[in-house]
C-alpha positions in Angstrom: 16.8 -21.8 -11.0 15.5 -21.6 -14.5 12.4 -20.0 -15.8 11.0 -18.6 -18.6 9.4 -15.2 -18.4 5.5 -14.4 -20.2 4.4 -11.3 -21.9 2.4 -9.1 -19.6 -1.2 -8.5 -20.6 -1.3 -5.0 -22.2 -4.5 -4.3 -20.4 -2.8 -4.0 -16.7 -5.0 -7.6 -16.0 -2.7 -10.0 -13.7 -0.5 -12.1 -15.7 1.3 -15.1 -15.3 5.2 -13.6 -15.9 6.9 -17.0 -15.2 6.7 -20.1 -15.8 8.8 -22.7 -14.1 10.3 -26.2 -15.3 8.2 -29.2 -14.9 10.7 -30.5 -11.8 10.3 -27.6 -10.5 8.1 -27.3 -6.7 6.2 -24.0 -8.0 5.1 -26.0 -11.3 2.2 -28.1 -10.0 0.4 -24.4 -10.0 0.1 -24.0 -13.5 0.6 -21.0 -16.1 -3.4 -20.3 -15.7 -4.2 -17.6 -13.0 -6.0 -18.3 -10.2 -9.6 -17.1 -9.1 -9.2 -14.7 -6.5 -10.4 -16.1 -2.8 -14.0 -14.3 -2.5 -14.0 -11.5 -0.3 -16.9 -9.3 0.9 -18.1 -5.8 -0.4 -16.0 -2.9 1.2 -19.9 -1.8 2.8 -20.2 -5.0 4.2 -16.8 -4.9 5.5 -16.9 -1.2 6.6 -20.0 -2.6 8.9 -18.2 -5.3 11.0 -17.2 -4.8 14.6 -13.6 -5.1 15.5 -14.0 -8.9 16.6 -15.2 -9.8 13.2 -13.1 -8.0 11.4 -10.2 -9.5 13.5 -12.3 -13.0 13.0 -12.4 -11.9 9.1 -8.9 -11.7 9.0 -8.0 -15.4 10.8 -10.8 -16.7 8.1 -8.9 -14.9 5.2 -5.2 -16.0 6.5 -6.6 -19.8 6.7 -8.9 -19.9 3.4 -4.9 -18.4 1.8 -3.1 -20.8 3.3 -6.0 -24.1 2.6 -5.3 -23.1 -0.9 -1.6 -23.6 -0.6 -1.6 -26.6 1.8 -4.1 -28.5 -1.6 -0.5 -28.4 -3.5 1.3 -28.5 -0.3 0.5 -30.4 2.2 3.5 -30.8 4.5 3.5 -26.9 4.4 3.8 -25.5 8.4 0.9 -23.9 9.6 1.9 -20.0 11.3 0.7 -18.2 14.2 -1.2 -15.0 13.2 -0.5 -11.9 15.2 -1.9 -8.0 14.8 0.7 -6.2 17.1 2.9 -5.2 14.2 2.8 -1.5 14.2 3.9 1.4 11.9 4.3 1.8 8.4 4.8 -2.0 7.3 1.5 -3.5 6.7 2.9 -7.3 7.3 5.6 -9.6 7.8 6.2 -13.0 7.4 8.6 -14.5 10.2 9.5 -18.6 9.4 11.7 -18.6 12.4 9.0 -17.7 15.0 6.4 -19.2 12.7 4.1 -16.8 12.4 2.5 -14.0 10.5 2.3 -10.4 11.4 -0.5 -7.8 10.2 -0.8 -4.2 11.0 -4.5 -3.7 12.6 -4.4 0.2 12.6 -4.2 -0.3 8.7 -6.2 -3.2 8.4 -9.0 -1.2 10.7 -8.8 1.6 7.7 -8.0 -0.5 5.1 -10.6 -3.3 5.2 -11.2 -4.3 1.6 -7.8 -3.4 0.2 -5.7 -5.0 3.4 -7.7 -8.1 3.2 -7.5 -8.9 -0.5 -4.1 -7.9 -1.1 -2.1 -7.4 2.2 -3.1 -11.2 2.9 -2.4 -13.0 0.5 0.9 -10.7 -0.1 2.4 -12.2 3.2 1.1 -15.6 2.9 3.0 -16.2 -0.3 5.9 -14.5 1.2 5.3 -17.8 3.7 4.4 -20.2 1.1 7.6 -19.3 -1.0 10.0 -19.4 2.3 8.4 -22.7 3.5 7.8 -24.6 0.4 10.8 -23.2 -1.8 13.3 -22.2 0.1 13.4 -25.4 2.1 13.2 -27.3 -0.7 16.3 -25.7 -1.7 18.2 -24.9 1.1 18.8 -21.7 -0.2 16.9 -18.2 0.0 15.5 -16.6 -3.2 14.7 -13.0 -3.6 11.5 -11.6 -1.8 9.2 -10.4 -4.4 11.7 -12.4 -6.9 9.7 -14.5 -9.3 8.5 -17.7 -6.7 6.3 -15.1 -5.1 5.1 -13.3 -8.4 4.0 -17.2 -9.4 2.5 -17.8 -6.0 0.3 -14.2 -6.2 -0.6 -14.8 -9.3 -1.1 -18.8 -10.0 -1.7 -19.3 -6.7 -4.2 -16.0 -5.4 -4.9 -14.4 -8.7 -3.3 -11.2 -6.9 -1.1 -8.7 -8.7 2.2 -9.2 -7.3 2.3 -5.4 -6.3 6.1 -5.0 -3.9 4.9 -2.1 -1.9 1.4 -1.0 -0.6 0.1 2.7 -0.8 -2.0 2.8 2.3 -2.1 5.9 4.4 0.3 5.4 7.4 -0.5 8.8 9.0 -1.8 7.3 12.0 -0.4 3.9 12.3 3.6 5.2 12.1 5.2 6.2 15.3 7.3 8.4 12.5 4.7 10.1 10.4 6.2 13.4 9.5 8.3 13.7 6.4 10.6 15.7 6.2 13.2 16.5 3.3 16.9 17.4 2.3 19.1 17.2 -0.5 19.3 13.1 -0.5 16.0 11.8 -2.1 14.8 9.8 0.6 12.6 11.4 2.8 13.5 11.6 7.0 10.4 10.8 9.3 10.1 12.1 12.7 8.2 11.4 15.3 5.0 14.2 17.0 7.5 15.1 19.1 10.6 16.0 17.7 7.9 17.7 14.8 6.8 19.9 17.4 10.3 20.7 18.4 11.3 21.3 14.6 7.9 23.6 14.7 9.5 25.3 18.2 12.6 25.8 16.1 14.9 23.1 16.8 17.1 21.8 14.1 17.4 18.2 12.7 20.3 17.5 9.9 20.6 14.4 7.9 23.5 12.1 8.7 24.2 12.0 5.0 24.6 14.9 3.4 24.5 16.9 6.8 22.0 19.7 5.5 19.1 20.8 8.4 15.8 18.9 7.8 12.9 20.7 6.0 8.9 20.0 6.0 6.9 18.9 6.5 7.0 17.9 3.3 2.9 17.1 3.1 0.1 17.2 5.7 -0.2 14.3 7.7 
């Protein structure tokens, strides 16, 4: 695949980075960016009950995936399920055909996990259903087919990782540290054991946990 890459905006606005040769299936969405889908205040949002919200959220995943379906028609339409849990906010799954959302985060999240958890997994679909099987081949996740999609598609900033609090929605919430750099989460319980006095090592460099490392 062959692209050419565009100067970011210096003003941290959401830029088009790529743009794609004209046979290319991305390049029917143009090197403007796209509106954002409108969404409504975070008060407005705070308000709703947890049918609408969970009614928002069908709305929001069909008004993402109308937009795509106007280039691409033929694209497959997912199943949309809430039961993921923990600290991954959503996942798209093209074998099972569906979409997965986190509804402890999207319940504290509202505004945020609407108008950029959405359409973050939707072009994860868009670029799996429409690229990928146009190719026969996988591309990177967040490679630049979803960057284009975010932002020629859903005027989002194609941001990798979100930086919602997971405190309540992780089965794992408790970091805890040792000489590696990644942190080791553990569940309430073996936290309270750690608090008790029980010791925890790391696999990798075999030192006993520390932490918590913040409040959670």
């Amino acid at each position: 695949m062959s692209c050419s890459r565009v100067a970011p905006a210096v003003d941290g606005s959401v830029v088009s980075r790529y743009r794609f040769p004209v046979d290319h299936v991305l390049a029917c969405l143009g090197d403007a960016v796209a509106d954002p889908l409108p969404l409504a205040d975070e008060q407005t949002l705070d308000a709703l009950s947890e049918p609408q919200l969970h009614a928002m959220l069908q709305s929001r995943v069909l008004a993402c995936l109308a937009r795509a379906r106007a280039h691409y028609p033929e694209m497959r339409m997912p199943a949309v399920s809430c039961r993921l849990r923990g600290r991954t906010a959503g996942t798209a799954e093209p074998a099972r055909q569906r979409l997965r959302f986190n509804w402890q985060l999207l319940c504290e999240n509202r505004h945020h996990f609407l108008s950029q958890t959405v359409p973050h997994e939707v072009a994860h679909w868009v670029v799996m259903e429409v690229v990928e099987r146009a190719r026969g081949q996988r591309v990177k996740p967040h490679g630049p087919e979803w960057q284009q999609v975010m932002t020629n598609l859903y005027g989002v900033a194609p941001e990798v990782t979100h930086r919602m609090d997971v405190s309540r929605a992780s089965p794992m919430p408790w970091a805890y540290g040792c000489d590696c750099e990644t942190p080791h989460y553990l569940s309430h319980r073996r936290h309270a054991n750690a608090l008790r006095g029980q010791r925890y090592r790391c696999r990798q460099c075999g030192k006993a946990l520390k932490g918590p490392l913040s409040d959670s």
